[in-house]
N, C-alpha and C positions, 0 to 999 in steps of 0.2 A: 504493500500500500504506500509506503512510503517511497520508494521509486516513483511510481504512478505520479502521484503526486508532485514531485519535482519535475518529473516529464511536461508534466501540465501546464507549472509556474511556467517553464522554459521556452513553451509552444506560444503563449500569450505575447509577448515582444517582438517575435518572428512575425505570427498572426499582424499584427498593428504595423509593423514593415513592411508584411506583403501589400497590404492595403492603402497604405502609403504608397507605395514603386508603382502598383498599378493606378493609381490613378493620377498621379505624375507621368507614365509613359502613354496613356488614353488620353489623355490631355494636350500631350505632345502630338502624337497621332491625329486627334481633330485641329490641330494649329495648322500642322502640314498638309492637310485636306484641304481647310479654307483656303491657304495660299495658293494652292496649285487652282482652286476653283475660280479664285478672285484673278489670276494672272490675265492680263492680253487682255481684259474688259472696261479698261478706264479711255484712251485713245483711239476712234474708230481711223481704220484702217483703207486709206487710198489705194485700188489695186494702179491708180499709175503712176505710182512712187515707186514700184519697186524693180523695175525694169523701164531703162532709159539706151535703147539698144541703137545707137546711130551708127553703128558700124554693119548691121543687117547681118548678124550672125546668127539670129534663133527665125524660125518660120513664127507664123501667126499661130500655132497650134503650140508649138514648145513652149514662144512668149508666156500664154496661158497658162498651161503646165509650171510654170516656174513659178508666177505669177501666186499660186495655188498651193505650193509649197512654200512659198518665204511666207503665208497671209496664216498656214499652217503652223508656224513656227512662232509668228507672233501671237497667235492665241494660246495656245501653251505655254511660252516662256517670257512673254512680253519683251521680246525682239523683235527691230523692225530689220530685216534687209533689204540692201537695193544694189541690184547689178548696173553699171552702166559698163557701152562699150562706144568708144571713138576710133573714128580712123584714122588717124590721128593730133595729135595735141601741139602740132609747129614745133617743137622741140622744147616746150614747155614741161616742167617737171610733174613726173605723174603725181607722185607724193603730195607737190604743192596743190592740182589742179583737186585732189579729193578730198583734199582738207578746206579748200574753196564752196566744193559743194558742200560739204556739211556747215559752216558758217552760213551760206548765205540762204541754205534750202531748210536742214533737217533742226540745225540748233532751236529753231522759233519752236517747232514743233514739240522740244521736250519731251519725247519718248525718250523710255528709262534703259533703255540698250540700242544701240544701233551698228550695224555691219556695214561697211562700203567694202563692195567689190569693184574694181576697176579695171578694163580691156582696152589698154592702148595697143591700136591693130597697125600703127605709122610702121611702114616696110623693114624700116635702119634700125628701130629701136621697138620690136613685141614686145612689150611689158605688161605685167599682170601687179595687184597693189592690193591689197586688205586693210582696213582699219577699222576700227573697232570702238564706239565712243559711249560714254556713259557708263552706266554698268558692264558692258561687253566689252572696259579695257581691262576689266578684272578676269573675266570669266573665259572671254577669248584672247589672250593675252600673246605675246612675242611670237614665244616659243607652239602656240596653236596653231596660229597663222603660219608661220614655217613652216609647220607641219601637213598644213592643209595646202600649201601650194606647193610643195613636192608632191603630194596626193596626184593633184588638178591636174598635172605639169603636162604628164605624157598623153592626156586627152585635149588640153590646149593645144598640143604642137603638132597635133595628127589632127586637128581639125575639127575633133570633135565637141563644139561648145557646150551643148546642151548636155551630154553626159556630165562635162567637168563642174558645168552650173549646178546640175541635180547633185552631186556628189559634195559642192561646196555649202550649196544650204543643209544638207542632211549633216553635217560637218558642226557648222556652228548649229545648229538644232541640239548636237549633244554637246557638246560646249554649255551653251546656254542652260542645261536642262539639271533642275537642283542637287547637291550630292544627294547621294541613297540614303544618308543618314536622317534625310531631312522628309523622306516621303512619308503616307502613314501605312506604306505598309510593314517598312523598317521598324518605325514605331510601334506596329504590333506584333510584330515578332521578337520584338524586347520585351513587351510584357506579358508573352505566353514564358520565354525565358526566365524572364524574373520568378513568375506563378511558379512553373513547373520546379526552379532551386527551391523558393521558400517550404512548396509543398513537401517537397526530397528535406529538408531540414527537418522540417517539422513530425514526419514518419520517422526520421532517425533518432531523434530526439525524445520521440515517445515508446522507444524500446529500451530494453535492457540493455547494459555495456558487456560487450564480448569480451572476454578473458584468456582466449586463446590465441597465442600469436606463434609466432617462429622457433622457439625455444622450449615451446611445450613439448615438444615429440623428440627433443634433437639431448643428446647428452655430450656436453662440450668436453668431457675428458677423453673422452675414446672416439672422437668424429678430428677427422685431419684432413688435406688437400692432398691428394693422392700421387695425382701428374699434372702437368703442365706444360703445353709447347704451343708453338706459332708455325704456321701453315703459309707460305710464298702464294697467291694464285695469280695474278697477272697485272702487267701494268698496261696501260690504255693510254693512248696519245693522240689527240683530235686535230687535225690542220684545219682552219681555216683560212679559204682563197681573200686577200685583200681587195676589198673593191675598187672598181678603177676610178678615177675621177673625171666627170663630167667637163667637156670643157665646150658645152652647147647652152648650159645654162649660167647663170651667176644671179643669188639671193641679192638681200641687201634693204637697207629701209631698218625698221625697227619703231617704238614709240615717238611720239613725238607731242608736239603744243602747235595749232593753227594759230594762223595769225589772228583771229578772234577770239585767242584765249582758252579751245578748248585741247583739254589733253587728250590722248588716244594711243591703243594701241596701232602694230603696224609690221608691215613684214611686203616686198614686193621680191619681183622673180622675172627673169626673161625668158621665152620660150621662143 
């Protein structure tokens, strides 16, 4: 009776922590809800901001399609994208000419993330440009953009716009889209977590202490190491071929501040 009894006291504290965790992590789980619910619904969405294609690289049917994907991405994540392409820019900087746009188009606007894509198509100088303003100089940062225009590169330079396009919205779409820590359904899988330790504590807790360990069966005067050796079986040696360097393309760009003040991520590429 008196074990019982201590079991019990023991079980009460756990109980009022389990109860605690769980509704501290249902809490969090409906926080995470709302926000994904509430994203992309504050700013109505122009679809002819997001594609500015003077250089006639997407048909009337892609335009759409793309179109449909960036309006995609800004409901879920409240990101806006917008492709433009020129053919080209007089030998004007591409860097400077998208940080132009955003000053004199996107800044009034006040949307809480925005992506510029940019396609200088000028013959002497293919360039390609990302930046990233607002929220999306956190979230799609340097090293994203990098990442995503080696992605793009070998569909840019075979011609293929509208793949590279599809591939760069789907791109910053996860970029943009909150850590998993933050969803609810992360959130509920902590607090089956949690439930399922306190309950495991609380069954353990309400039994009896085991008495029998390692030394019960074992009698330390007459038990000794008998043999002992080591066994050679193979050594393994992996070559890897070093990759060649590219000398078709060259990066370059990186963050930066328009002349309007605002900051931004950034990352361009030649193809």
């Amino acid at each position: 009776m008196k074990m019982k009894r201590n079991g019990t006291i023991c079980t009460l504290p756990l109980l009022l922590l389990a109860l605690l965790f769980l509704s501290l992590s249902l809490g969090l789980g409906q926080a995470a809800l709302a926000t994904e619910d509430a994203e992309g619904g504050e700013l109505p969405e122009q679809r002819e901001l997001h594609i500015g294609d003077a250089a006639g690289l997407f048909s009337e049917q892609e335009a759409e399609q793309l179109i449909d994907a960036c309006q995609d991405v800004y409901q879920k994540h409240d990101t806006h994208i917008t492709i433009i392409t020129m053919p080209t820019l007089n030998g004007a900087s591409s860097e400077q000419y998208l940080e132009d746009v955003y000053d004199e188009i996107f800044a009034s606007l006040d949307y809480s993330g925005t992506v510029l894509f940019l396609a200088n198509m000028d013959s002497t100088n293919r360039e390609m440009v990302i930046q990233g303003y607002g929220k999306s100089e956190d979230q799609v940062n340097d090293s994203d953009i990098q990442s995503i225009l080696n992605d793009i590169r070998p569909d840019m330079a075979n011609g293929n716009y509208y793949l590279a396009m599809r591939d760069f919205i789907a791109a910053v779409g996860r970029e943009a889209a909150p850590p998993f820590y933050m969803r609810s359904w992360f959130s509920l899988l902590v607090a089956l977590a949690i439930a399922g330790i306190v309950v495991f504590c609380m069954a353990y807790q309400s039994g009896g202490k085991v008495t029998v360990n390692e030394s019960t069966y074992m009698d330390a005067n007459n038990s000794r190491l008998l043999a002992r050796h080591d066994r050679y079986l193979r050594t393994q040696t992996t070559r890897r071929r070093k990759p060649s360097e590219s000398t078709n393309s060259s990066s370059g760009g990186g963050g930066g501040r328009s002349s309007g003040g605002h900051s931004h991520s950034g990352g361009s590429m030649r193809f």
